[in-house]
C-alpha positions as a printed Julia matrix, in Angstrom:
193×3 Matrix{Float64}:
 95.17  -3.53  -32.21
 95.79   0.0   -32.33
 92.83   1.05  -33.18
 90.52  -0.75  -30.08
 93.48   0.85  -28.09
 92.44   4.35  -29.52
 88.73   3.77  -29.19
 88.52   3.14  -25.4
 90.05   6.76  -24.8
 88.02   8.19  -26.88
 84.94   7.08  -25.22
 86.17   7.91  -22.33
 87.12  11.64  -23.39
 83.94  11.63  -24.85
 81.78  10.7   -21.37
 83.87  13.3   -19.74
 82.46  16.04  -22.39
 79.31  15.06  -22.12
 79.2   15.35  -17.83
 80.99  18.43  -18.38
 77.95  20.11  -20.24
 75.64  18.71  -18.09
 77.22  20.3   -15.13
 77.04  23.62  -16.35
 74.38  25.81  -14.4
 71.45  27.42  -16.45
 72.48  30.56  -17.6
 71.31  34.05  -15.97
 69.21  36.54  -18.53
 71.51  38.89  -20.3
 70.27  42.3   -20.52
 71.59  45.9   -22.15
 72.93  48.13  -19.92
 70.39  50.21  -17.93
 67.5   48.01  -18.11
 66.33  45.72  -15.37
 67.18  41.38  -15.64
 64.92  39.65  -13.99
 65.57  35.7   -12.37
 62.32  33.95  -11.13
 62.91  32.6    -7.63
 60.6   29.23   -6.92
 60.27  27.8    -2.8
 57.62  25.94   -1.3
 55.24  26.97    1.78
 54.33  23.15    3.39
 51.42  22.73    5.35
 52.64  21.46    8.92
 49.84  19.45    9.92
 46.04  19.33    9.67
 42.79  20.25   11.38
 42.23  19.13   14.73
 39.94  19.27   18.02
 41.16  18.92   21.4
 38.83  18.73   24.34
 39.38  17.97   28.27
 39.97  14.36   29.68
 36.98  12.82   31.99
 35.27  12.99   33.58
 34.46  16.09   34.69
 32.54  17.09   37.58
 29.41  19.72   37.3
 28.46  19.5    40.26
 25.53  18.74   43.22
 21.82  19.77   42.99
 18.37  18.64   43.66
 15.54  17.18   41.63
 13.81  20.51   39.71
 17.11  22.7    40.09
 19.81  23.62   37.6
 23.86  22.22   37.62
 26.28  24.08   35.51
 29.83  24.05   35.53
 32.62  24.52   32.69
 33.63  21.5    30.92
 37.46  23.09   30.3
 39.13  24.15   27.37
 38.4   23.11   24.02
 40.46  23.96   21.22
 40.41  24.04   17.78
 44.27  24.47   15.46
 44.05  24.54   11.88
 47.74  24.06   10.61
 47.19  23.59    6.79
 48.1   26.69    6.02
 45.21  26.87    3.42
 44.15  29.99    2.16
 40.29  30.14    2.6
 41.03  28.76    6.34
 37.57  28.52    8.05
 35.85  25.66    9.93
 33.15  24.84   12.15
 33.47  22.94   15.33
 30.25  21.22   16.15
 28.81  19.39   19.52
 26.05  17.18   20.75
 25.36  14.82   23.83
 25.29  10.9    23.47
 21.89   9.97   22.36
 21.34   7.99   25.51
 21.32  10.87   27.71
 22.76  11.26   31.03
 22.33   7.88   33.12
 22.3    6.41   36.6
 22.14   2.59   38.4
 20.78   0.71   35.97
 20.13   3.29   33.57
 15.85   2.45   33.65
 13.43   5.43   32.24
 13.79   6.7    35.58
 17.38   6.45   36.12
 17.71   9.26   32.47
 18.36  12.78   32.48
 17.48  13.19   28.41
 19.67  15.49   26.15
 16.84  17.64   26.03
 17.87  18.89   29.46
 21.41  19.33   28.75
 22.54  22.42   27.55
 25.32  23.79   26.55
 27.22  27.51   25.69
 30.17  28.18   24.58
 30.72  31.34   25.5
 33.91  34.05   23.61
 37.33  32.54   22.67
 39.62  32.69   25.5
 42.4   32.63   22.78
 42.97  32.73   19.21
 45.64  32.73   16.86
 46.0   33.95   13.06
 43.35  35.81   10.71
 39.84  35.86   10.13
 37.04  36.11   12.09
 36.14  33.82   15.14
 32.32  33.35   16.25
 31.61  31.96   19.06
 28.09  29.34   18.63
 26.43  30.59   21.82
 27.98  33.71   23.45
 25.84  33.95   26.4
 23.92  31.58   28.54
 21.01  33.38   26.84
 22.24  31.96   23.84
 22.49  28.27   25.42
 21.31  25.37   22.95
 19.74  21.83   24.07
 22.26  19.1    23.35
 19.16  16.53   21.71
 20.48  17.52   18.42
 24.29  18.4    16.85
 24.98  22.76   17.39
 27.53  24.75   16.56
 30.12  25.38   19.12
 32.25  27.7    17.6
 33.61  28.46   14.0
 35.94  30.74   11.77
 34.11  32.59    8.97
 37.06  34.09    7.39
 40.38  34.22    7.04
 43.71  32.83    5.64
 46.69  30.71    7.22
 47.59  28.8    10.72
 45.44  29.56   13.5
 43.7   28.49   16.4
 40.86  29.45   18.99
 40.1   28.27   22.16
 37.02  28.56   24.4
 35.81  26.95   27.94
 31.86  26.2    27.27
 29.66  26.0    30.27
 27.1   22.7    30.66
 23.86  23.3    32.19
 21.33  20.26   33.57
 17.6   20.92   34.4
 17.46  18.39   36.74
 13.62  16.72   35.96
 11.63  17.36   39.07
 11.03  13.4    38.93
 15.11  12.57   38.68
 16.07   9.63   41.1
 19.42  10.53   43.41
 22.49   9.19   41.35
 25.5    9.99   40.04
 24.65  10.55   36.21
 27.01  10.26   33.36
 27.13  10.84   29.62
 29.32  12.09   26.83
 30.02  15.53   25.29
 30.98  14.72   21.85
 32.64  17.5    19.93
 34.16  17.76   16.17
 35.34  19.74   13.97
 35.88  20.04   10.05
């Protein structure tokens, strides 16, 4: 009886030994006098988010013009923020026109401005933030692409880290000589990866 009586402190004595040496912090480098000790320091950077495009609600109005003339007018701000904090941080932001084309009434042949008479320019950043390099995909409205096929509306070639760029791109209708009087609508689809 004794000797069950002895055991259960001993386990217990023994536990306590055991948390005690596991509770003991990891010893420094020990180094002669005049010489440098060194402790590595570890701490992680977390990406706060992801890539993402953010363009201005609808609709937006261009503007009033006749059969044969031009409409232009800014479609508001588009931005681009990159917060994965990766370190080759470049994208491209692209942009095209529903395939449908700009439509009227019923939406007949008649009643269709096509893409190929949309165009669009983005012009410089209004604002950027972080590193790199930011290039605009049409600079001037010599520059100005047809929206019948996907362009480039802006990008970031180089460059490491956050950041973000803005820009206000301007859309420009030739109005067919043959266009019927309506109120036409249509999409401006941008993305970016």
């Amino acid at each position: 009886m004794s000797k069950s009586r002895l055991g259960i402190p001993l386990v217990g004595v023994a536990g306590a030994m055991v948390a005690m040496v596991m509770a003991v912090p990891a010893h420094a480098d020990t180094c002669a006098a005049n010489t440098t000790c060194s402790t590595t320091v570890t701490f992680v950077v977390a990406a706060a988010g992801t890539l993402t495009i953010t363009v201005p609600d609808g609709p937006v109005n261009l503007g009033t013009d006749n059969p044969g003339d031009q409409i232009s007018g800014q479609l508001g701000a588009v931005t681009v923020t990159d917060q994965r904090a990766a370190l080759t941080a470049t994208w491209t932001a692209s942009v095209s026109a529903a395939s449908g084309g700009f439509t009227t009434g019923g939406g007949t042949a008649a009643e269709v401005i096509p893409t190929s008479a949309i165009s669009y320019w983005s012009g410089p950043a209004t604002a950027t933030t972080g590193t790199g390099t930011f290039v605009p995909g049409q600079l001037t409205v010599n520059d100005a692409q047809t929206l019948d096929e996907i362009r480039i509306a802006f990008r970031k070639t180089s460059g490491s880290g956050n950041n973000s760029a803005t820009w206000n791109p301007t859309i420009v209708v030739n109005v067919p000589a043959q266009a019927v009087a309506g109120t036409y609508t249509g999409t401006v689809n941008h993305s970016v990866a």
